[in-house]
N, C-alpha and C positions, 0 to 999 in steps of 0.2 A: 604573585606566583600562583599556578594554577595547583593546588594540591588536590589531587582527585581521590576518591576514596579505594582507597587497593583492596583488592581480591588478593591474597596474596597465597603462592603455593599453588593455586586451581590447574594453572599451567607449567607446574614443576612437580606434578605429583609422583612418585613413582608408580608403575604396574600395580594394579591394587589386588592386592593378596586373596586369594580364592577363601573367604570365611563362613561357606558352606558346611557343614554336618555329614559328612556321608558315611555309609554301610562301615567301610572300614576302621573309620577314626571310635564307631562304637565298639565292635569287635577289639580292636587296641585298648579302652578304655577299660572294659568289663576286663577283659582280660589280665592285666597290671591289677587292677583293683583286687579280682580274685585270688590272685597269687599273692598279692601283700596282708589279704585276712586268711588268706590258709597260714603263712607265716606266721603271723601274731596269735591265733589261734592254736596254731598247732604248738609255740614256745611257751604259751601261756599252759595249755593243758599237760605237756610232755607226750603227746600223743594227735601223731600228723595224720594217721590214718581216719583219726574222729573228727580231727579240724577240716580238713579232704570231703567227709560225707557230710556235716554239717551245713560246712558253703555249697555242696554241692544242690545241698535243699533250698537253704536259704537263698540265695542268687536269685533263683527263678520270681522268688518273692519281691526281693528287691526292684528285681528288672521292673515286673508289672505294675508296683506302685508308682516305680517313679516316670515310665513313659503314660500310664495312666496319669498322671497330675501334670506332667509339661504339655502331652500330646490332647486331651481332652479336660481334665478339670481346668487348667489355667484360660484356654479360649472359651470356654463356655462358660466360667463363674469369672474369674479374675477381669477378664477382657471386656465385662458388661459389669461390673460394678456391683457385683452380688457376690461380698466376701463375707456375710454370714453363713449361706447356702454353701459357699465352697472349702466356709473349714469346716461345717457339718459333715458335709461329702467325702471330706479328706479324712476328718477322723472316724468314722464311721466305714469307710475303705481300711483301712490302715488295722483296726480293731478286727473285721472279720479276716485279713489277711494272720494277722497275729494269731489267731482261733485255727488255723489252717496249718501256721505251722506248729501250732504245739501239737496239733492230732501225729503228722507225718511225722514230727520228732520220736512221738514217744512210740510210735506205730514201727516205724522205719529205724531206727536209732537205736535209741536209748529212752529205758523207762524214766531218767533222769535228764529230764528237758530244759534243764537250765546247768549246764557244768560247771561255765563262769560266775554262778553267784551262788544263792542258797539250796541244797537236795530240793528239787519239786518235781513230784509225780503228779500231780494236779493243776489245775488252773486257775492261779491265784491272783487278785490283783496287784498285788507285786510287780509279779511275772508279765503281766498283761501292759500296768504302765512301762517300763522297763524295756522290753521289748516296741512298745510303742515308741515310745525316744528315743528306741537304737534305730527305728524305720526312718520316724521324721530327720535324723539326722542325714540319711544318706537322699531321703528324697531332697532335702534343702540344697546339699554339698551338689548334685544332680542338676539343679535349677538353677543355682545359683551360675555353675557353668551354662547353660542354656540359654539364661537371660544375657547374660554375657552377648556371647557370640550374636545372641538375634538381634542384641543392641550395635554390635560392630556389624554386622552386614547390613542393616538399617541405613545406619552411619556414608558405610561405603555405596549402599544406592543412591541417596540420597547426593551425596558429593559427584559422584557418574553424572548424573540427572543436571546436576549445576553444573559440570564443566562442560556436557553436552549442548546446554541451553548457550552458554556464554561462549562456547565455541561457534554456536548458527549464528551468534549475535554476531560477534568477528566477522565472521563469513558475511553474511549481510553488509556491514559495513564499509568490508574492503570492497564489495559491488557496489555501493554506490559512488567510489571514489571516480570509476572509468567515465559513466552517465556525466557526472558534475566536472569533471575533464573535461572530457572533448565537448559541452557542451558550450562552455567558457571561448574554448579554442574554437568552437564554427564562429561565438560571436566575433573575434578577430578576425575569419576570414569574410565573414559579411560586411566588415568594415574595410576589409580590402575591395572587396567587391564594388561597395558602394562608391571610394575611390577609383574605378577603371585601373588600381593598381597590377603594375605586371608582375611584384610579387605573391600575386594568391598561386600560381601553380606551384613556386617552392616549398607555401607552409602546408599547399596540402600532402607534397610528399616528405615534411617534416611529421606530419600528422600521422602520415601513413605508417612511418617506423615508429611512431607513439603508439599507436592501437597495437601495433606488432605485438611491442613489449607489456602491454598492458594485457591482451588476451591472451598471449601463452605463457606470461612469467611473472605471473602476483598472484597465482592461484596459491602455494605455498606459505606455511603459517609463517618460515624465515625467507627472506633474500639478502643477495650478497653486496654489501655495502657499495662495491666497484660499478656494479649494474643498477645501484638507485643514481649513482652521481649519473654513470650516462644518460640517463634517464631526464634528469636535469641539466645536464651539457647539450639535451635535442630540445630539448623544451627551451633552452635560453638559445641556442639556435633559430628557433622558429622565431622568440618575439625579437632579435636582433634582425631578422627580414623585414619584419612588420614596422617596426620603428626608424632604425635606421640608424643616420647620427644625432639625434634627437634623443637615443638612449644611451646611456654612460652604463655596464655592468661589467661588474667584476665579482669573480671568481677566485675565492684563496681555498688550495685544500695543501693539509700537510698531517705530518704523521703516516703511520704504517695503515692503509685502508684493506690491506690484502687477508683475503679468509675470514672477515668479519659479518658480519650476519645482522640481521633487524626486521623489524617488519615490512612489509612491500609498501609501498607507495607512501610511506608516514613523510616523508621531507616535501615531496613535490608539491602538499599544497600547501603550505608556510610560501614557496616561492610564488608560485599562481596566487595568493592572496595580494603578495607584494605587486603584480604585475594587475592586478584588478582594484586595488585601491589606491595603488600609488604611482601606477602609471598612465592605467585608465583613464584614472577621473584626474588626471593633471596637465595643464598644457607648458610648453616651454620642455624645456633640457632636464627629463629626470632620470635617477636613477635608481640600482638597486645591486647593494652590495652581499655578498654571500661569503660567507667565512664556515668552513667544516677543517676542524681537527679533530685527528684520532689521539686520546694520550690516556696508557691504562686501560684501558679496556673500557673505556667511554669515550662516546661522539659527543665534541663540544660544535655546536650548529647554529649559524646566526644568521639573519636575513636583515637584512634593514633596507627602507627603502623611502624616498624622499617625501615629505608633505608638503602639498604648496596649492595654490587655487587651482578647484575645479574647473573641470572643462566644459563649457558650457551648450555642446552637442552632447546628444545622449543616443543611446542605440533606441529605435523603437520597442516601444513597450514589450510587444511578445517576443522577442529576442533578449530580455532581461532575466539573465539569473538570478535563483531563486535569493542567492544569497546568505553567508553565514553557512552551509553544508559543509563545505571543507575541511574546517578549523572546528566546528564545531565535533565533525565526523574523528581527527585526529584527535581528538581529548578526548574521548569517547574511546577510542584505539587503546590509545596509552593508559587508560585508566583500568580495561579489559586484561592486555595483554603483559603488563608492567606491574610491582611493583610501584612503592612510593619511595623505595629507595634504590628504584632501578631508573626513576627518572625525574627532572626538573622543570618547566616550561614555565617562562615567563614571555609574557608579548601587554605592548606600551609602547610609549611616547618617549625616548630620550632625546635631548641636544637638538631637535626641530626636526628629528626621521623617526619613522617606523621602526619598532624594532621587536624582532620576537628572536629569544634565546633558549635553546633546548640542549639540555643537559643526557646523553641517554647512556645506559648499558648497554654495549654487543655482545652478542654472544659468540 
């Protein structure tokens, strides 16, 4: 069993949450903030109108230490790896802000510049540590929020950037399925050719509604379960022209197929592999059986197809595909688009046929 390594979520993510910073959400912040130290302030003192002018001064302080440390001391010291220089900076910031507002305290206020701890009309180192741990704590509380968010929108770039990439990769992918298609199918009609067969004009307008459906209806990341089968009811159309009574195929589908969804073109080349290794290269009466049940909300999918001696005509060299693109391209699909428990793929040898079995989730 092919267990592919899962991406898992990259194509189920939801809308990613806008985890920008903007004018408003600081204005909210300061604001809430200011009204819950005017409260604590003002029940602490018995006196709202002192708690009122106090934050009124101190804020201003607040603001500028801590957009000064998130918006320049952190990228210019933190960010280059000079955390000796940036706690000197910080504490040396923080100390003459502290100097600033004990003048406007006792200037503007009160000759009593400290309410909440001991009478000081002076500037004492007390006052000065104290005051300084009342800063550092609100600049941390500040950053700590800020690193935050810069580490979730980091986060969420960085995930955009992957599902972008893995989305062109899909994209790519599913283009190279049409190329390796009809490339396959001109080689059967050159083989008709080279026979003076008079069926090459049917598979080329078997062909015709193939490209149809290929160039206007696999651009989409889902298609609908109904429209892959017909897809492979014109494709076993075409090689039952080519072959004739010489190929035995059968078709079993059951279960409810209707409003089911999957990726474009994921089944048709398990079939086309069958028709290129097992029908191709083999002479006599072979075949190739196909089995799709819907049950639960998963497509169980089986191809089998006979092994017996090669054929010992071969197409000319430059009309030989590359080989391996196919199969190779669908594990590559499923491993992109899927989950590891959204899907199963085994392909071997059982009982003397071919056999590849895919287990998938529809959506």
């Amino acid at each position: 069993m092919a267990k592919a390594k899962s991406i898992k979520n990259l194509f189920r993510l939801p809308r990613f949450a806008d985890y920008e910073i903007k004018t408003l959400h600081h204005i909210i912040f300061w604001g809430i903030y200011f009204i819950f130290n005017t409260l604590r302030w003002g029940s602490y003192y018995e006196d709202y109108p002192l708690s009122i002018k106090g934050n009124l001064l101190g804020f201003p302080i607040h603001m500028f230490l801590c957009y000064f440390t998130i918006y320049f001391l952190i990228p210019t010291f933190i960010y280059k790896r000079r955390f000796i220089l940036f706690s000197l900076t910080l504490i040396a910031t923080i100390f003459c802000m502290v100097i600033i507002k004990f003048e406007l305290t006792y200037f503007l206020i009160s000759n009593n510049v400290w309410p909440e701890g001991p009478e000081t009309h002076s500037l004492t180192p007390n006052y000065v540590i104290q005051m300084m741990l009342g800063e550092l704590y609100v600049i941390s509380f500040v950053t700590a929020i800020k690193i935050t968010i810069d580490y979730i929108s980091t986060n969420q770039k960085a995930a955009k950037l992957e599902q972008s990439k893995l989305e062109t990769e899909l994209r790519f992918l599913r283009s190279q399925i049409s190329p390796h298609f009809f490339f396959n199918t001109l080689n059967n009609i050159y083989a008709l050719t080279l026979e003076k067969s008079n069926k090459a004009p049917d598979v080329v307008l078997k062909l015709s509604e193939l490209m149809r459906y290929l160039l206007y209806e696999t651009k989409n990341k889902r298609q609908s379960l109904e429209k892959e089968i017909l897809c492979i009811q014109n494709y076993l159309d075409l090689e039952r022209i080519r072959y004739g009574e010489n190929l035995n195929v059968e078709m079993e589908i059951s279960g409810d197929i209707l409003g089911k969804q999957l990726s474009p073109m994921l089944l048709i080349p398990f079939v086309e592999n069958a028709f290129k290794h097992g029908v191709n290269e083999n002479i006599g009466n072979v075949f190739v059986k196909i089995k799709l049940k819907v049950e639960d909300d998963f497509l169980y999918f089986e191809v089998a197809n006979s092994t017996s001696q090669k054929r010992k005509m071969k197409l000319p060299k430059k009309l030989k595909p590359s080989g391996g693109i196919g199969i190779k391209n669908v594990k590559k699909r499923l491993e992109l688009g899927y989950t590891k428990e959204e899907y199963q793929l085994d392909i071997g040898e059982k009982n003397g046929q071919f056999l590849i079995e895919l287990k998938l989730k529809l959506k």
